[in-house]
N, C-alpha and C positions, 0 to 999 in steps of 0.2 A: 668392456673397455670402449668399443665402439660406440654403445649405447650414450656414455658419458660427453662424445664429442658431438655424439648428433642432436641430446639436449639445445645446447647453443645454439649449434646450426638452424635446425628447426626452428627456435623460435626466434632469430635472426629475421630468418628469411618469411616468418610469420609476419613478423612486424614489416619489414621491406614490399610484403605484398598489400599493405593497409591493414593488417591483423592488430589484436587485443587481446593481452594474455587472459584475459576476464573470460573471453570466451570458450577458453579451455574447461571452466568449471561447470559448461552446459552439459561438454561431450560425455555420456553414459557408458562405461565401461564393464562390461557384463565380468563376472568372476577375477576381479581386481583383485582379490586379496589373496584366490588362489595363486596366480603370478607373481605377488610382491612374495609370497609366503616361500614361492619355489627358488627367488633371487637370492632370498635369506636363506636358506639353506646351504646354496651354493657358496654364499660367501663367508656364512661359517664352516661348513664342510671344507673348503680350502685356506685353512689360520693353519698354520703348522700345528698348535697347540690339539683343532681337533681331528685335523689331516692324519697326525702320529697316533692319536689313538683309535681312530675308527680303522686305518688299513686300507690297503688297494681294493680287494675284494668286494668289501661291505660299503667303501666310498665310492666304488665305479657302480652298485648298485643305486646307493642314493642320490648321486648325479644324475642317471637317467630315469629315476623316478619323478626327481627334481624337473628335471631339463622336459620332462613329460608334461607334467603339472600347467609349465608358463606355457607349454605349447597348443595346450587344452583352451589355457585360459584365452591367448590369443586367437586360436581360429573360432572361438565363440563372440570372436566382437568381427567377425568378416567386414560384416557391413558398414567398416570405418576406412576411411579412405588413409592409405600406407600400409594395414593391415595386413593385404595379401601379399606382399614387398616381406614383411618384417618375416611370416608363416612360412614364405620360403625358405629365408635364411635360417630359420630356428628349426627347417625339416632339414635341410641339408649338414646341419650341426648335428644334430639327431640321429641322421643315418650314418654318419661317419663315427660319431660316440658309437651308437651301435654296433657297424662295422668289426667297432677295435676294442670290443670287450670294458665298455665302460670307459673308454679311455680318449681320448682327442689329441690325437697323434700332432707332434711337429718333430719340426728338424731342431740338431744342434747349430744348423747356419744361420735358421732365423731365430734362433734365442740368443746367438751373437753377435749379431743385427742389433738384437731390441736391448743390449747389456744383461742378458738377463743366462741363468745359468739353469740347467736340468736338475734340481733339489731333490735329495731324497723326496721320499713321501707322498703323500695324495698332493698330485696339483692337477689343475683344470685342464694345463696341457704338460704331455709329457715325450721325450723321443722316443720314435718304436722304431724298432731298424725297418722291416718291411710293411708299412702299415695297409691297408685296405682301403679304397677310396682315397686313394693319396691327395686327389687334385681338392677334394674337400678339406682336408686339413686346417692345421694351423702353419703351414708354407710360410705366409709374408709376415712381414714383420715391421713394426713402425721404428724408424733407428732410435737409437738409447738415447741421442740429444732431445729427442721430441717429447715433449708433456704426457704422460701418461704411455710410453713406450712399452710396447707388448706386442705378442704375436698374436696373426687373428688368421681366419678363414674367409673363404669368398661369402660363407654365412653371416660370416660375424658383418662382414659389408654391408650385408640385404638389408640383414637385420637395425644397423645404425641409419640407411637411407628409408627403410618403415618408420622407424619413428621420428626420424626429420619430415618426412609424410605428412606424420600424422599428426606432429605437433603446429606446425605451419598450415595444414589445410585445418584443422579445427581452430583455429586463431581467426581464422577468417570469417566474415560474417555469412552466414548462412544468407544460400541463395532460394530467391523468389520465386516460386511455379510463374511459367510463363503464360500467361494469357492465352486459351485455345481460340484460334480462328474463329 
């Protein structure tokens, strides 16, 4: 959800700083497809349709297989500037999934915050009464009048200010070795 808002931002603030979205299609992305491949999962893995039939068990495994996957693919591009930004939040997302049994704990507070209700079935976040690593969670919540309202974590944060990073500094024109003395 983050990720969605930092799209814009990023390249906003790409352009604001003299950037060109042209120059996005220099930057080299090492294991892309494994990342896009692990989003796609996730986001079919939470459709009610294959949420109900795969089950908590077998979906809190393929979430953190998944959630493994993009986390792979990401710290294998380090050497991109927002990257180490995004790795964080997507390790601190990771250890809190891990934590809680496949699962990404929030509150009933901030899912009535964000309009949004605790659904049966596999979803991405769910209420645990006493979760592990609490302060990682899914806690805050964007209110239900706001565009795209949802609950996130202090990862989900990192994670959307990495790729406003790194879409804004690859926007920019590539800087010049500087002339040795």
């Amino acid at each position: 959800m983050f990720i969605l808002l930092a799209i814009p931002l990023g390249i906003l603030v790409g352009y604001a700083l003299g950037g060109n979205l042209d120059r996005l299609a220099a930057m080299h992305f090492r294991w892309g497809g494994l990342a896009i491949a692990g989003l796609l999962v996730q986001v079919v893995l939470f459709t009610e349709a294959v949420g109900s039939v795969v089950g908590r068990d077998l979906g809190a495994v393929i979430y953190v297989a998944s959630a493994t996957a993009v986390l792979i693919a990401v710290v294998s591009n380090a050497r991109l500037p927002g990257i180490a930004i995004l790795a964080m939040g997507a390790t601190l997302n990771l250890a809190a999934i891990l934590a809680n049994g496949g699962i990404m704990p929030t509150t009933q507070a901030a899912l009535d915050a964000a309009g949004l209700s605790d659904r049966p079935g596999l979803s991405n976040s769910a209420v645990v009464a006493d979760p592990a690593l609490a302060p990682l969670t899914d806690v805050y919540a964007l209110p239900a009048w706001f565009p795209l309202a949802n609950v996130f974590s202090i990862g989900d944060v990192l994670i959307g200010l990495g790729v406003a990073v790194l879409l804004a500094s690859g926007m920019r024109r590539p800087r010049r070795p500087r002339p040795s003395a």
